[in-house]
C-alpha positions as CSV (number, residue, x, y, z in Angstrom):
1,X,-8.7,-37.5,3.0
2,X,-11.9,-36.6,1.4
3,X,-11.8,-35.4,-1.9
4,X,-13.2,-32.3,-2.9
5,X,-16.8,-32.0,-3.6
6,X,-17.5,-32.7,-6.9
7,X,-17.9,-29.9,-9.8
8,X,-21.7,-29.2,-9.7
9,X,-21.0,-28.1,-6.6
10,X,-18.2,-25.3,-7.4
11,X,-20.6,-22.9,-8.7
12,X,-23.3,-23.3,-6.5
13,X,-22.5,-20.2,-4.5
14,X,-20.0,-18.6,-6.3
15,X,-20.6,-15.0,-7.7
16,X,-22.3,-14.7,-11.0
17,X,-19.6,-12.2,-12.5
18,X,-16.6,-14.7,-12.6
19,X,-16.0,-15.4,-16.3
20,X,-14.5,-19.0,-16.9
21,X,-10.6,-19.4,-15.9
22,X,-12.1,-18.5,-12.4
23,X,-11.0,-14.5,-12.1
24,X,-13.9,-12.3,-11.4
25,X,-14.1,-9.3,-13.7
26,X,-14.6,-6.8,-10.2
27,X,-11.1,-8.0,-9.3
28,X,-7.9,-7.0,-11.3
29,X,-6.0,-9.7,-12.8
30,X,-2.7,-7.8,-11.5
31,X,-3.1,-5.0,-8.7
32,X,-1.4,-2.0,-9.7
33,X,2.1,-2.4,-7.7
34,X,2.5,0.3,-6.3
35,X,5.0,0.4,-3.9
36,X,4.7,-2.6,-1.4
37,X,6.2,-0.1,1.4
38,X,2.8,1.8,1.4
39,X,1.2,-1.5,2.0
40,X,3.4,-2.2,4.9
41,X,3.0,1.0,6.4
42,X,-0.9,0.5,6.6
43,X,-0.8,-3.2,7.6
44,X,1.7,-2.1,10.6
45,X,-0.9,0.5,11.3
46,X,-3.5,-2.1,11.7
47,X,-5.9,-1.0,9.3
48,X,-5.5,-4.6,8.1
49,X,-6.2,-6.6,10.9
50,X,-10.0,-6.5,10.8
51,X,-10.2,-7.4,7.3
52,X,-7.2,-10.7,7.0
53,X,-9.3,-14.1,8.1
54,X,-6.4,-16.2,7.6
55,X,-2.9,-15.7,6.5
56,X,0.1,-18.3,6.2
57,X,3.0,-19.1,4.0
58,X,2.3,-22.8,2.4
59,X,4.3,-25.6,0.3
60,X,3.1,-26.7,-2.6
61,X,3.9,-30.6,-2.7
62,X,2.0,-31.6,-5.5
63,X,0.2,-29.6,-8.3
64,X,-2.8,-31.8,-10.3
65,X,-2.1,-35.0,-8.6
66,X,-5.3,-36.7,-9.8
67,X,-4.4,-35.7,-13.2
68,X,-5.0,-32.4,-15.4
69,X,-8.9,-32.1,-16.0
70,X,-8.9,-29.0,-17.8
71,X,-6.4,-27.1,-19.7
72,X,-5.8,-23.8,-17.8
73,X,-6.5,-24.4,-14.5
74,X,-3.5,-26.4,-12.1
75,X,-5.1,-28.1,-8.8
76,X,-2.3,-27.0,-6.2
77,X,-2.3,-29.3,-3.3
78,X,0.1,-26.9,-0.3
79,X,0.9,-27.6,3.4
80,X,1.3,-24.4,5.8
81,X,4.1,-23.5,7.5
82,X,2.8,-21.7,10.1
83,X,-0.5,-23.7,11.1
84,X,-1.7,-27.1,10.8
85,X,-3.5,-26.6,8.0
86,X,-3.9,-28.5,4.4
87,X,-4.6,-26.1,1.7
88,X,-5.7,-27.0,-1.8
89,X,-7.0,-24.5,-4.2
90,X,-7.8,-24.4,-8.2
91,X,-6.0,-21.6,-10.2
92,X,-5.7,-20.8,-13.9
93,X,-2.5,-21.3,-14.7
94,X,-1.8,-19.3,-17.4
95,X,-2.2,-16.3,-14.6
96,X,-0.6,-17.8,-12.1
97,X,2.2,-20.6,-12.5
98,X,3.7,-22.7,-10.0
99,X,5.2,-26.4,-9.6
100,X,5.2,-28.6,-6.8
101,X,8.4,-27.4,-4.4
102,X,7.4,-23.8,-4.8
103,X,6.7,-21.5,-1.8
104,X,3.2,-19.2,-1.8
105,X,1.7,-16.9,0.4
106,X,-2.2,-16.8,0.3
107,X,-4.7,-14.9,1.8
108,X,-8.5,-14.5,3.0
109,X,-10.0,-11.2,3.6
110,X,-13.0,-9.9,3.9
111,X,-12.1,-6.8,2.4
112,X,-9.2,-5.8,0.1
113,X,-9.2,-1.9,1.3
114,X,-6.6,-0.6,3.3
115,X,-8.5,1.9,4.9
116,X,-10.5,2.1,8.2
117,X,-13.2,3.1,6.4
118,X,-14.3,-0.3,4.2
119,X,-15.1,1.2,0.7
120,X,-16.6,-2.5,0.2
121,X,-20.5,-2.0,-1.2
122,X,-23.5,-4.1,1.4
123,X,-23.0,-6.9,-1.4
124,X,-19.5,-7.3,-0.9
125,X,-18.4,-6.2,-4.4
126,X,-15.2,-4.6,-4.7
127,X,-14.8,-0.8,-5.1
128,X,-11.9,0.7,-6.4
129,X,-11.6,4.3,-5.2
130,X,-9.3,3.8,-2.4
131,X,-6.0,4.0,-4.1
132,X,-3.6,1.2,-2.5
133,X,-5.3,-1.7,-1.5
134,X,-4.4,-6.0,-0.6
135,X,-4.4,-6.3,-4.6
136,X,-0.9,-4.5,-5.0
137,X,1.0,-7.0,-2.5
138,X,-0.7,-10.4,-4.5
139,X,-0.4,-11.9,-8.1
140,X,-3.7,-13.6,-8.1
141,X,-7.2,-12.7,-6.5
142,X,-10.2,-14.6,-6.8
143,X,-13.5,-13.6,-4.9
144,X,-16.0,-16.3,-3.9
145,X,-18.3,-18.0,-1.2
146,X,-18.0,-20.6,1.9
147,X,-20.7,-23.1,0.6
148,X,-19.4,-26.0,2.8
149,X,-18.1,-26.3,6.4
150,X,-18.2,-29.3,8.1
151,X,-16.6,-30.8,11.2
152,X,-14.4,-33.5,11.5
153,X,-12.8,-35.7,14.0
154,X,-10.5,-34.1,16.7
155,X,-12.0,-31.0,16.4
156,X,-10.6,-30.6,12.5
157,X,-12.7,-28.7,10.2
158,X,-12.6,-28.9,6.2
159,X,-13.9,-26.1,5.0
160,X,-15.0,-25.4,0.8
161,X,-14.9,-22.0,-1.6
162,X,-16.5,-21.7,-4.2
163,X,-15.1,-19.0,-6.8
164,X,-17.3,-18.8,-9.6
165,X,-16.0,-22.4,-10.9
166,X,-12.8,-22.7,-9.2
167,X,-13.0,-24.2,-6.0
168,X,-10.9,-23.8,-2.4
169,X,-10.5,-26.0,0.8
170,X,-8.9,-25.8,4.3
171,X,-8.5,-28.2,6.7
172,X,-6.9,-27.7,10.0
173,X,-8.2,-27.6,13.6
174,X,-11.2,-25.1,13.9
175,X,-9.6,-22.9,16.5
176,X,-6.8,-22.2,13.7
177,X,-9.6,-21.3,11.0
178,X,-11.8,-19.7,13.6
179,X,-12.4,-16.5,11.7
180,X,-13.9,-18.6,8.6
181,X,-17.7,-19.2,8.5
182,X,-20.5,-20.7,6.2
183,X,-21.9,-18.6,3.6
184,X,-19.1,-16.1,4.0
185,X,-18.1,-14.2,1.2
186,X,-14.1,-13.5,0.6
187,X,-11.2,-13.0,-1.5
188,X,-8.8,-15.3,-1.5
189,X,-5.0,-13.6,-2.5
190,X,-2.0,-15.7,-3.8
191,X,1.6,-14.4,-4.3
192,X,4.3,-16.4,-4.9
193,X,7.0,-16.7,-2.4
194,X,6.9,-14.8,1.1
195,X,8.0,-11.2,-0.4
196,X,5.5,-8.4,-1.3
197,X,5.7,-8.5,-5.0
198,X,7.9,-5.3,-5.9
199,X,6.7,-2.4,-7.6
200,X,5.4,-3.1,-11.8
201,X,7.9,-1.0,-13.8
202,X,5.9,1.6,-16.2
């Protein structure tokens, strides 16, 4: 398998307001957990649909497995349950901790709103005056850029985020990823496990 491109490349088209550790000050660290039902409802409603580009449930089988190169950020290499797909994505890990034969649910939308109405301003920053939005069901959110999408054999695709110094890739056949394209912009959601996260007590 090819290796990730290498780290000159990670911020090439990721967004300038991601501090280092990867989390983008326009996206909370935590969403506000409110009550995962209310999330559910919309999602069932299919207010969703048009904004999830892919969605699956993935193992992680190894976690740095070319060795620790920096201190707070764990390389996560994860298989999908779902889809053919080979996910491995860069996280700081003091935010979001898991070990290799833990189960996570990730995420890429377009949006993060709920509502029918995108809230999203033209450059794709997030806008939080929507009340309940994808952040309440997730742990971790990270906001980036497609800088690198290139075919393989057998009609495979490996496809590369960029998220303001943490980087992303998928590879899986191209009809499974079809709704991902060059230069698109993104959030990528993590939870751990399969659940919606319940409600944060006050």
């Amino acid at each position: 398998r090819a290796p990730l491109p290498p780290r000159r490349a990670w911020t090439q088209h990721g967004p300038r307001a991601a501090p280092a550790g990867g989390l983008p000050r326009s996206v909370p660290r935590w969403g506000r957990k409110r009550s995962p039902g209310a999330v559910a409802m919309a999602a069932s409603a299919g207010q969703t649909d048009n904004n999830v580009l892919f969605e699956d449930v993935f193992d992680v089988r190894q976690s740095n497995r070319d060795g620790k190169k920096f201190d707070r950020v764990d390389r996560l290499h994860c298989r999908a349950t779902t889809y053919e797909v080979d996910f491995v994505v860069d996280v700081n890990s003091e935010l979001f901790s898991v070990s290799a034969g833990d189960r996570i649910t990730a995420t890429l939308a377009s949006s993060v709103s709920l509502m029918r109405d995108d809230p999203q301003k033209e450059d794709g920053s997030f806008v939080d005056n929507r009340g309940i939005t994808l952040l309440d069901s997730y742990e971790y959110a990270m906001y980036g850029r497609v800088f690198d999408y290139t075919h393989e054999e057998g009609a495979h695709v490996s496809i590369s985020i960029s998220c303001g110094g943490l980087l992303a890739n998928l590879r899986g056949l191209q009809s499974e990823l079809a709704s991902l394209q060059m230069d698109q912009v993104l959030y990528l959601l993590l939870r751990r496990g399969t659940a919606a996260q319940p409600p944060m007590q006050a």
